[in-house]
PAKOL-215743 format. One record per residue (C-alpha): residue number from 0; residue in three letters; chain; x, y, z. Coordinates in pm, 1 decimal, always signed. Layout:
// PAKOL-215743
+-----+------+------+----------+----------+----------+
! pos ! code ! unit !       xx !       yy !       zz !
+-----+------+------+----------+----------+----------+
! NUM !  ala !    A !        X !        Y !        Z !
...
+-----+------+------+----------+----------+----------+
END
This chain:
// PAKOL-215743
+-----+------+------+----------+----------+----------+
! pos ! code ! unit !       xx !       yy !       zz !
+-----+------+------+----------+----------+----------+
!   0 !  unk !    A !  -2217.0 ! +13260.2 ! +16343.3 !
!   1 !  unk !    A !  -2355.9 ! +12910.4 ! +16317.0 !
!   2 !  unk !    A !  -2206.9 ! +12650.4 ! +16554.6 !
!   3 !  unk !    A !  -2016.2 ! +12359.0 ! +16396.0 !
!   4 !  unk !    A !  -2159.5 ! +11995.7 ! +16425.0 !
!   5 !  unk !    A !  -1994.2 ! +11673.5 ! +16559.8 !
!   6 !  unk !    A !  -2067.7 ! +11356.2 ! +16460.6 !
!   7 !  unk !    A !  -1967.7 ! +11103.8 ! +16701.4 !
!   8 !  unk !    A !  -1920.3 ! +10707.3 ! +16654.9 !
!   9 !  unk !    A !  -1958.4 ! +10552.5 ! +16993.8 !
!  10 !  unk !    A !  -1947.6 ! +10140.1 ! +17037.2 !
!  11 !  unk !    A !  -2156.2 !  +9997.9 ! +17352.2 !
!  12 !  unk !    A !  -2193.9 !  +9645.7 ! +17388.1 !
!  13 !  unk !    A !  -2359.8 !  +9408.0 ! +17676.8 !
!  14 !  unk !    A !  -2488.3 !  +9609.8 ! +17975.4 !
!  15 !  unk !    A !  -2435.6 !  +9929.2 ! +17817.3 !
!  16 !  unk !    A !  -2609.5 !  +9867.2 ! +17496.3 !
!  17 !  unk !    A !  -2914.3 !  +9707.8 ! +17677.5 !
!  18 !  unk !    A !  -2939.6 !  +9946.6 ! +17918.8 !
!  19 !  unk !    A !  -2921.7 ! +10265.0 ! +17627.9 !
!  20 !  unk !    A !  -3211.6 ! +10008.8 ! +17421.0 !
!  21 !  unk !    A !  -3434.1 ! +10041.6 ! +17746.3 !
!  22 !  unk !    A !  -3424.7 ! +10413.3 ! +17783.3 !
!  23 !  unk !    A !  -3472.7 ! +10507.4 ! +17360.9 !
!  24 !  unk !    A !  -3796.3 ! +10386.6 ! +17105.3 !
!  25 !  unk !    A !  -4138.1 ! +10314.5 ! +17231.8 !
!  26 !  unk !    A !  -4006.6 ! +10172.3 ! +17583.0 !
!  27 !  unk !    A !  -3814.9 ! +10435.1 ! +17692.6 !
!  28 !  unk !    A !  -3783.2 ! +10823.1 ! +17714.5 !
!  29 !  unk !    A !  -3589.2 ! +10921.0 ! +17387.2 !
!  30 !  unk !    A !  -3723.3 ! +10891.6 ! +17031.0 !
!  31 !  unk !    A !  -3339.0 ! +10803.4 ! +16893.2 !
!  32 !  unk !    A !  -2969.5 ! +10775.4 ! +17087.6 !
!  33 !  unk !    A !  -2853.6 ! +11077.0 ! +16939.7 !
!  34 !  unk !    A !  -3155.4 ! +11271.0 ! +17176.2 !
!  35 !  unk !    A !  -3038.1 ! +11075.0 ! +17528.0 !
!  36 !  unk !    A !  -2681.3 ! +11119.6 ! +17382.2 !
!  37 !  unk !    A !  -2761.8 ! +11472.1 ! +17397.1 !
!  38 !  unk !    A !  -2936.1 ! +11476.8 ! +17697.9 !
!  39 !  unk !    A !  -2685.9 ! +11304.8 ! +17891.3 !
!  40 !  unk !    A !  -2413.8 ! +11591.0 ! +17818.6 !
!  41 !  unk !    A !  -2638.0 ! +11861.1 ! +17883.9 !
!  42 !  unk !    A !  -2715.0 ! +11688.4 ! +18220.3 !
!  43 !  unk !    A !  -2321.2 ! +11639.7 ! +18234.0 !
!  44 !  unk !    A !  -2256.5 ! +12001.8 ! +18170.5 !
!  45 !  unk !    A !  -2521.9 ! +12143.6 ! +18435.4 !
!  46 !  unk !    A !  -2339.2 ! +11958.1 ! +18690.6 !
!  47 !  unk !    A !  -2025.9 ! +12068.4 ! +18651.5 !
!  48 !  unk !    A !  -2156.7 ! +12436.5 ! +18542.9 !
!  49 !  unk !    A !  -2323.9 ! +12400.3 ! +18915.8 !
!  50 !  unk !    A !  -2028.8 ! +12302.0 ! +19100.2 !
!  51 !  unk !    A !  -1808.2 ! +12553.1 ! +18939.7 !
!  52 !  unk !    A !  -2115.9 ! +12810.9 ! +19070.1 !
!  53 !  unk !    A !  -2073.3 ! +12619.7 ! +19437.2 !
!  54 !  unk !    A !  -1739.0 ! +12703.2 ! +19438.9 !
!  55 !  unk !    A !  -1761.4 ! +13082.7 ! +19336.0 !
!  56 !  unk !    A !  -2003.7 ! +13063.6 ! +19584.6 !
!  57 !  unk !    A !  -1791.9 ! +12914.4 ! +19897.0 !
!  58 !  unk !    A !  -1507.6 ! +13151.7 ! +19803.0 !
!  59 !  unk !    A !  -1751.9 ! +13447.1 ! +19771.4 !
!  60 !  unk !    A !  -1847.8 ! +13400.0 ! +20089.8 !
!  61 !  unk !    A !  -1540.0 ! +13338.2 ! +20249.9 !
!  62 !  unk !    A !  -1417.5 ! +13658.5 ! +20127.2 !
!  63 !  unk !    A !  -1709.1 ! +13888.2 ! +20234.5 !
!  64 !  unk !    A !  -1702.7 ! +13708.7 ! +20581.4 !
!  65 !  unk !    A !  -1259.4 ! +13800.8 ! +20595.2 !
!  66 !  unk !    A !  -1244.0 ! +14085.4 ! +20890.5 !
!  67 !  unk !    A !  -1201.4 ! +14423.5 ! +20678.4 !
!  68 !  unk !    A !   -858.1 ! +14406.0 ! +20855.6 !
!  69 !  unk !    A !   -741.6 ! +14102.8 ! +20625.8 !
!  70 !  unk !    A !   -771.5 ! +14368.7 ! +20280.4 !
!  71 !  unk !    A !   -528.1 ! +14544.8 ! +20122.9 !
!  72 !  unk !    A !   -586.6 ! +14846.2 ! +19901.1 !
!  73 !  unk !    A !   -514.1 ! +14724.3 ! +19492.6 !
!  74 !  unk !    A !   -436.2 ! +14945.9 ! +19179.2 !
!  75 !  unk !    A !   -639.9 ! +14818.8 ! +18871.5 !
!  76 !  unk !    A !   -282.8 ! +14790.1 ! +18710.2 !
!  77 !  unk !    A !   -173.9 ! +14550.8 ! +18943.8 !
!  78 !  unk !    A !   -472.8 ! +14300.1 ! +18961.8 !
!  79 !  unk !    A !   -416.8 ! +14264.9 ! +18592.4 !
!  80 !  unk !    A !    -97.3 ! +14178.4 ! +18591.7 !
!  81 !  unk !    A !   -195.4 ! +13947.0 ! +18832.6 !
!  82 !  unk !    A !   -385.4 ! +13778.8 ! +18614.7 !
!  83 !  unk !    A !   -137.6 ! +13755.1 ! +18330.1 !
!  84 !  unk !    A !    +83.9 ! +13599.9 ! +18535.9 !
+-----+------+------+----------+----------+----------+
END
């Protein structure tokens, strides 16, 4: 299934505009705005895509270090209602 498209209308002025005119065309890294647009969210995404991962990380590992005391014994049926909840 093809993804839908967005078209976006974002003002910059002062600062912001010169400093997007210094990183697209034959000075800077991007052939047009709409590529460092882009690349900005993809940066943007891997960030938070990473610290999500940190976190499942940390709590991973907090879990597997828990003494084998600190678990209880769960039925399937009851961790999904968990969830649900």
């Amino acid at each position: 299934m093809p993804r839908a498209t967005t078209t976006l209308t974002v003002r910059l002025s002062g600062a912001l505009s010169d400093f997007v005119a210094e990183n697209v065309g034959e000075t800077g890294e991007y052939e047009n705005v709409s590529e460092y647009i882009r690349d900005l969210i993809r940066r943007d995404k891997e960030r938070k895509d990473q610290a999500s991962f940190e976190r499942l990380e940390a709590e991973l590992a907090r879990a597997f270090a828990a003494p084998d005391s600190s678990y209880r014994p769960l039925r399937a049926v009851d961790v999904i209602a968990r969830n649900r909840a």
